[in-house]
PDB file of N, CA, C and O in Angstrom, chain B, residues numbered from 101:
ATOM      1  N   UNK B 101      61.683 140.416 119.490  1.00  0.00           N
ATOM      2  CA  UNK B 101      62.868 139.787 120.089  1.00  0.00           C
ATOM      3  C   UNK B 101      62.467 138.944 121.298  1.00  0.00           C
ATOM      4  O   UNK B 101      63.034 137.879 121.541  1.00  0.00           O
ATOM      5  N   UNK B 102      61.601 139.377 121.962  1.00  0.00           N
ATOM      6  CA  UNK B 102      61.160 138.909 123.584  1.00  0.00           C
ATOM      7  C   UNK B 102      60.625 137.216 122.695  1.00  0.00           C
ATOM      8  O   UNK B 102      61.161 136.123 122.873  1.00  0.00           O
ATOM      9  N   UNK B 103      59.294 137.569 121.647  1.00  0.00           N
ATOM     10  CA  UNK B 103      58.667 136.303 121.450  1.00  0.00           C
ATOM     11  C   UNK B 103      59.416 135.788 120.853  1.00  0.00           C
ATOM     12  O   UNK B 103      58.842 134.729 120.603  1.00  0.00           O
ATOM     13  N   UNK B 104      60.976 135.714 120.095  1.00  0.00           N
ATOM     14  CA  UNK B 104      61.953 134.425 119.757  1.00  0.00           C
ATOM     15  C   UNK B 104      62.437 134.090 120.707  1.00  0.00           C
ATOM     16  O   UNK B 104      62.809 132.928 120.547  1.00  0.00           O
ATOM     17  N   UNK B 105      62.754 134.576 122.024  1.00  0.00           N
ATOM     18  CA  UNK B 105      63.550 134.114 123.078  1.00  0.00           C
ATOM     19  C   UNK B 105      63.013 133.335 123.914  1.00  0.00           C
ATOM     20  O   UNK B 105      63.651 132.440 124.467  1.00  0.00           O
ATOM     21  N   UNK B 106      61.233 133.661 124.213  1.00  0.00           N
ATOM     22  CA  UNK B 106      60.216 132.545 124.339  1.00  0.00           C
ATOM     23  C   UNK B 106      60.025 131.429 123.896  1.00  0.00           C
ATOM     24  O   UNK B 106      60.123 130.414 124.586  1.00  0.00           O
ATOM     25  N   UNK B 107      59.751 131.442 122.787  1.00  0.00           N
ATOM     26  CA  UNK B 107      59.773 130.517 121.814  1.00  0.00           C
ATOM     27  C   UNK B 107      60.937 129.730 121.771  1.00  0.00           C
ATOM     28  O   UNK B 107      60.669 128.545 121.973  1.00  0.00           O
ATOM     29  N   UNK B 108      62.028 129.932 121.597  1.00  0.00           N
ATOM     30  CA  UNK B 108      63.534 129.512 122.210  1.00  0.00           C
ATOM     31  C   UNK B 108      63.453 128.596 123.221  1.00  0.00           C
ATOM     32  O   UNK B 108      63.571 127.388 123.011  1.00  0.00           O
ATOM     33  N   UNK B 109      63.259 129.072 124.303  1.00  0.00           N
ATOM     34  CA  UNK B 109      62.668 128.725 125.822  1.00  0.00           C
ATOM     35  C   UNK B 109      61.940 127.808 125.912  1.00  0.00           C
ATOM     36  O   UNK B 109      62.240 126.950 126.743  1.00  0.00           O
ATOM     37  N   UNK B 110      60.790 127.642 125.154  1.00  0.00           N
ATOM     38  CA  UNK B 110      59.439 126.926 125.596  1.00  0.00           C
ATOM     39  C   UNK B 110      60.251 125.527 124.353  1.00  0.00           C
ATOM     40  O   UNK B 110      59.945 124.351 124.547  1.00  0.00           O
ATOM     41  N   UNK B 111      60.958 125.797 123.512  1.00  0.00           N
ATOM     42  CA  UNK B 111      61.472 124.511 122.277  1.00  0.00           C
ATOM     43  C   UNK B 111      62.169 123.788 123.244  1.00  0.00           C
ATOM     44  O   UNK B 111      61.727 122.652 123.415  1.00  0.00           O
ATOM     45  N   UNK B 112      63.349 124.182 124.087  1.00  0.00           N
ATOM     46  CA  UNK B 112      64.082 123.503 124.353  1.00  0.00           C
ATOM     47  C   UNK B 112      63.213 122.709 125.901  1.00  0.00           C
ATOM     48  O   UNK B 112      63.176 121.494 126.096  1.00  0.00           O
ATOM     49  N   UNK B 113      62.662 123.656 126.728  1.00  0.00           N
ATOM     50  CA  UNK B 113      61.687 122.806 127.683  1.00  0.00           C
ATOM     51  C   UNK B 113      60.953 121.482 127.518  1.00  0.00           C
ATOM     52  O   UNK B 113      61.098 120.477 128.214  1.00  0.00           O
ATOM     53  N   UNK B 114      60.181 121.644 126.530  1.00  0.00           N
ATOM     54  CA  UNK B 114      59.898 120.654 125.453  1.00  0.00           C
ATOM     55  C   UNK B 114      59.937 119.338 124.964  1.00  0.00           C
ATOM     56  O   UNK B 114      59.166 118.392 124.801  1.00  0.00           O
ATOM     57  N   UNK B 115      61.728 119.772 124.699  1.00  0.00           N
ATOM     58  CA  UNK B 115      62.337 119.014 124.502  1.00  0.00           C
ATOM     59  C   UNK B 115      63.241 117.958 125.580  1.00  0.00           C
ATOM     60  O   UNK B 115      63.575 116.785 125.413  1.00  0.00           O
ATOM     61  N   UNK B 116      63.447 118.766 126.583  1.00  0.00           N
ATOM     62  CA  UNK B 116      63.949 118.262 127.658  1.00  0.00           C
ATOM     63  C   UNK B 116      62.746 117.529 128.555  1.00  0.00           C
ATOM     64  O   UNK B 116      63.149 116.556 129.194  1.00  0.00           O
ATOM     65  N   UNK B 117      61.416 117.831 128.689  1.00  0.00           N
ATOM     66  CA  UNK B 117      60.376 116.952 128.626  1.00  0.00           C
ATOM     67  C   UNK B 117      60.279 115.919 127.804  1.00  0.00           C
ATOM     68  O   UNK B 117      60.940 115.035 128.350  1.00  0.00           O
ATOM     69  N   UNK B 118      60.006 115.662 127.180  1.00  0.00           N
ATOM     70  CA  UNK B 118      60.234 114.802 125.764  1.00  0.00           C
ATOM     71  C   UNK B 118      61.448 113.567 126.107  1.00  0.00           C
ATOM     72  O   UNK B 118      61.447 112.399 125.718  1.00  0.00           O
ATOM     73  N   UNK B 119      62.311 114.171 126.842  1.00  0.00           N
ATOM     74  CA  UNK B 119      63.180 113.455 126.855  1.00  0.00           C
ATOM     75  C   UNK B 119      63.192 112.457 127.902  1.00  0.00           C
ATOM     76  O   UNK B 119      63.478 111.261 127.831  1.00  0.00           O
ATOM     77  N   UNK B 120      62.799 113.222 128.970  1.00  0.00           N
ATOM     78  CA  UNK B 120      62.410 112.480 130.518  1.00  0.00           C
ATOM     79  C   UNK B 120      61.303 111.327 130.368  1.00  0.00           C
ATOM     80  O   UNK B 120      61.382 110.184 130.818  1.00  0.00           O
ATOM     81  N   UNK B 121      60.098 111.979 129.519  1.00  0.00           N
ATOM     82  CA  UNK B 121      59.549 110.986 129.711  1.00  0.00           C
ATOM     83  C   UNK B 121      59.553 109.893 128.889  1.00  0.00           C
ATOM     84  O   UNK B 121      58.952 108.868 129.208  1.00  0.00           O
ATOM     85  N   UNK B 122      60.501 110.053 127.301  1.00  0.00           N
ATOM     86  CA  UNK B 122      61.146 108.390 126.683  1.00  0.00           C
ATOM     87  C   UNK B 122      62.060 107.702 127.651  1.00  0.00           C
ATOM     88  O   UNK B 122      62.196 106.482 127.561  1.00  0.00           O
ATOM     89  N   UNK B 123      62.784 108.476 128.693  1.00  0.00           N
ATOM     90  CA  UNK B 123      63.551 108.034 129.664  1.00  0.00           C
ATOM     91  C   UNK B 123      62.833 106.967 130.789  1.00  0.00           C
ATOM     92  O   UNK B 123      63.101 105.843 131.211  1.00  0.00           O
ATOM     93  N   UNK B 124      61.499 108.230 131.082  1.00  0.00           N
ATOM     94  CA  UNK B 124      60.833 106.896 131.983  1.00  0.00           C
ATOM     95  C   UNK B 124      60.108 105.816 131.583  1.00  0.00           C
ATOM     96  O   UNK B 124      59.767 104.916 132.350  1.00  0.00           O
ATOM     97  N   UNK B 125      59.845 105.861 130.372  1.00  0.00           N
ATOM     98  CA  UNK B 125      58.627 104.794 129.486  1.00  0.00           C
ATOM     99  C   UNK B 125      59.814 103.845 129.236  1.00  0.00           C
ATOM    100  O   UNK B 125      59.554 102.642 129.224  1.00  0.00           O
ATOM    101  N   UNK B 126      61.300 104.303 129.000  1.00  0.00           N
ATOM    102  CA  UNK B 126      62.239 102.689 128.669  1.00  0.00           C
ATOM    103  C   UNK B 126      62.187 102.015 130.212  1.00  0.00           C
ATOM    104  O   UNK B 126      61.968 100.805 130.267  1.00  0.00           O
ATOM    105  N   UNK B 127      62.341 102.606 131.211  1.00  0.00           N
ATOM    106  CA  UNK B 127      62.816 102.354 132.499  1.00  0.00           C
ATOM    107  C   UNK B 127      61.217 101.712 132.848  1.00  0.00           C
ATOM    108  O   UNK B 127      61.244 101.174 133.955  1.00  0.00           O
ATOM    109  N   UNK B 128      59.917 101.633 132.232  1.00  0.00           N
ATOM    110  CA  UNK B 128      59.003 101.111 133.070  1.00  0.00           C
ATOM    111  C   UNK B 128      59.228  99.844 132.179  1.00  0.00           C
ATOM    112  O   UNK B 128      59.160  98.745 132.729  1.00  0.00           O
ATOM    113  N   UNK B 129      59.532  99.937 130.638  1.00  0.00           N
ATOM    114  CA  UNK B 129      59.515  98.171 129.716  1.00  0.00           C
ATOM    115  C   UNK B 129      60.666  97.792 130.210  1.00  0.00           C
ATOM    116  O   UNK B 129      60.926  96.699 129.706  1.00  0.00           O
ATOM    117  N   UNK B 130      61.544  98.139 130.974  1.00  0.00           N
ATOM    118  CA  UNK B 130      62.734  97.549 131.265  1.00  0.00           C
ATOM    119  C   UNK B 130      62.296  96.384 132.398  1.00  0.00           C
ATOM    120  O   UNK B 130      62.274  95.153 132.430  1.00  0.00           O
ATOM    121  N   UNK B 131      62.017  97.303 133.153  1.00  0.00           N
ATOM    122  CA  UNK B 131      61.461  96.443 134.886  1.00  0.00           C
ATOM    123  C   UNK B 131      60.800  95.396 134.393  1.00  0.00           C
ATOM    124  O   UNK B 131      61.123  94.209 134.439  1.00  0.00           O
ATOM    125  N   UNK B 132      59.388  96.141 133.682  1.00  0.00           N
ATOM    126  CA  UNK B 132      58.410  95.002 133.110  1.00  0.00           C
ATOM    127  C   UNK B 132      58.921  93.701 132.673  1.00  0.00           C
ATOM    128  O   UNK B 132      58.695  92.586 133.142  1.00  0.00           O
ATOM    129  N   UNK B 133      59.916  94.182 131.332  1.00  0.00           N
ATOM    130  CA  UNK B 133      60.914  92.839 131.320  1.00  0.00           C
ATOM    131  C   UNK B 133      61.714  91.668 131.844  1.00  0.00           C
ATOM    132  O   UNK B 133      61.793  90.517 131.413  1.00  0.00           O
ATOM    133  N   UNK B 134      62.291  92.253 132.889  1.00  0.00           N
ATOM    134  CA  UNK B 134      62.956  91.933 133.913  1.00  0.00           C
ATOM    135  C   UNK B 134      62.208  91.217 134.804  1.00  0.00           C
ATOM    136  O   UNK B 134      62.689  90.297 135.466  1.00  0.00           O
ATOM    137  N   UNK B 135      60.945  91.605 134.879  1.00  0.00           N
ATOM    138  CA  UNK B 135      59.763  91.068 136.000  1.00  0.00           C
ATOM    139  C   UNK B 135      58.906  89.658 135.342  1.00  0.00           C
ATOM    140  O   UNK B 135      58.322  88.753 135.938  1.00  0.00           O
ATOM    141  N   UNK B 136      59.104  89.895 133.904  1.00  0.00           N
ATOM    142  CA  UNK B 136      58.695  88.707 133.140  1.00  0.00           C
ATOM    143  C   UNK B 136      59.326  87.658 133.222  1.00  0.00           C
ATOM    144  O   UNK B 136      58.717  86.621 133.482  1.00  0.00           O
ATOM    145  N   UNK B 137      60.642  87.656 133.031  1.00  0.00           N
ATOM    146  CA  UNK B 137      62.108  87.248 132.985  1.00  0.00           C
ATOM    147  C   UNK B 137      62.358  86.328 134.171  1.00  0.00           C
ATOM    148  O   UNK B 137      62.947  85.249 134.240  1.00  0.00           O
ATOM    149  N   UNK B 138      61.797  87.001 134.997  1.00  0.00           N
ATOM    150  CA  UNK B 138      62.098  86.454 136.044  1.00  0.00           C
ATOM    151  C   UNK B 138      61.274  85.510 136.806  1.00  0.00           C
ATOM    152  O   UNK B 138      61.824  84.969 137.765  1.00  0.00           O
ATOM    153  N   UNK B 139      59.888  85.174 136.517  1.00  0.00           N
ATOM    154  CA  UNK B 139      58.970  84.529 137.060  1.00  0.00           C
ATOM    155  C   UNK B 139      59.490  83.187 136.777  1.00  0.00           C
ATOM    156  O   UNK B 139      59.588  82.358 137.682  1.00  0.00           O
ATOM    157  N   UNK B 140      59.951  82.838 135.128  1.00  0.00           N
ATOM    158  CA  UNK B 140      60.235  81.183 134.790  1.00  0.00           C
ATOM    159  C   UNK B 140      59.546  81.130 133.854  1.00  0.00           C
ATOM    160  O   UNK B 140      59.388  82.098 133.110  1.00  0.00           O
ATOM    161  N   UNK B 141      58.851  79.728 133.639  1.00  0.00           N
ATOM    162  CA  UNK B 141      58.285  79.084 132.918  1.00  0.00           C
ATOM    163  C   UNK B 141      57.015  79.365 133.508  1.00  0.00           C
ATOM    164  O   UNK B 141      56.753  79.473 134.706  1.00  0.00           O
ATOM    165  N   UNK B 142      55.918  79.517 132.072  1.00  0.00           N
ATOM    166  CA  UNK B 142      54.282  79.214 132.183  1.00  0.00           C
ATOM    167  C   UNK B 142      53.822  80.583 132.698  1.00  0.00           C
ATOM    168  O   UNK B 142      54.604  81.533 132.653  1.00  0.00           O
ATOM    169  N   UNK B 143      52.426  80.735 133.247  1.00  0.00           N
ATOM    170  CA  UNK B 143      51.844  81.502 133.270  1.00  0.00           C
ATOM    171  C   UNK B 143      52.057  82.325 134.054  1.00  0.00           C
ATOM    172  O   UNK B 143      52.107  83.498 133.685  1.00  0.00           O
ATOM    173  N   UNK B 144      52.266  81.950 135.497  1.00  0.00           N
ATOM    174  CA  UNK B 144      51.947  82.249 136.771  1.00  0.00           C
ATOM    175  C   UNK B 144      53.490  82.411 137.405  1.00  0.00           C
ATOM    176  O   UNK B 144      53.643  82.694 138.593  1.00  0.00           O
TER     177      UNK B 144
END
């Protein structure tokens, strides 16, 4: 009983990790975007 409630525990942690960090990887291509976006035209 103890190791399903672990196991339980450690799935949903996991998952809530998992989640934060697709959260921060959109939020760094976002900026990135935005930072592209914003320079103009050409390279520099």
């Amino acid at each position: 009983m103890m190791i399903t409630i672990l196991a339980a525990a450690m799935t949903i942690l996991m998952l809530i990790a998992t989640a934060v960090g697709v959260h921060q990887e959109a939020e760094r291509v976002r900026l990135k975007d935005r930072s592209d976006r914003s320079r103009g035209f050409g390279r520099y």
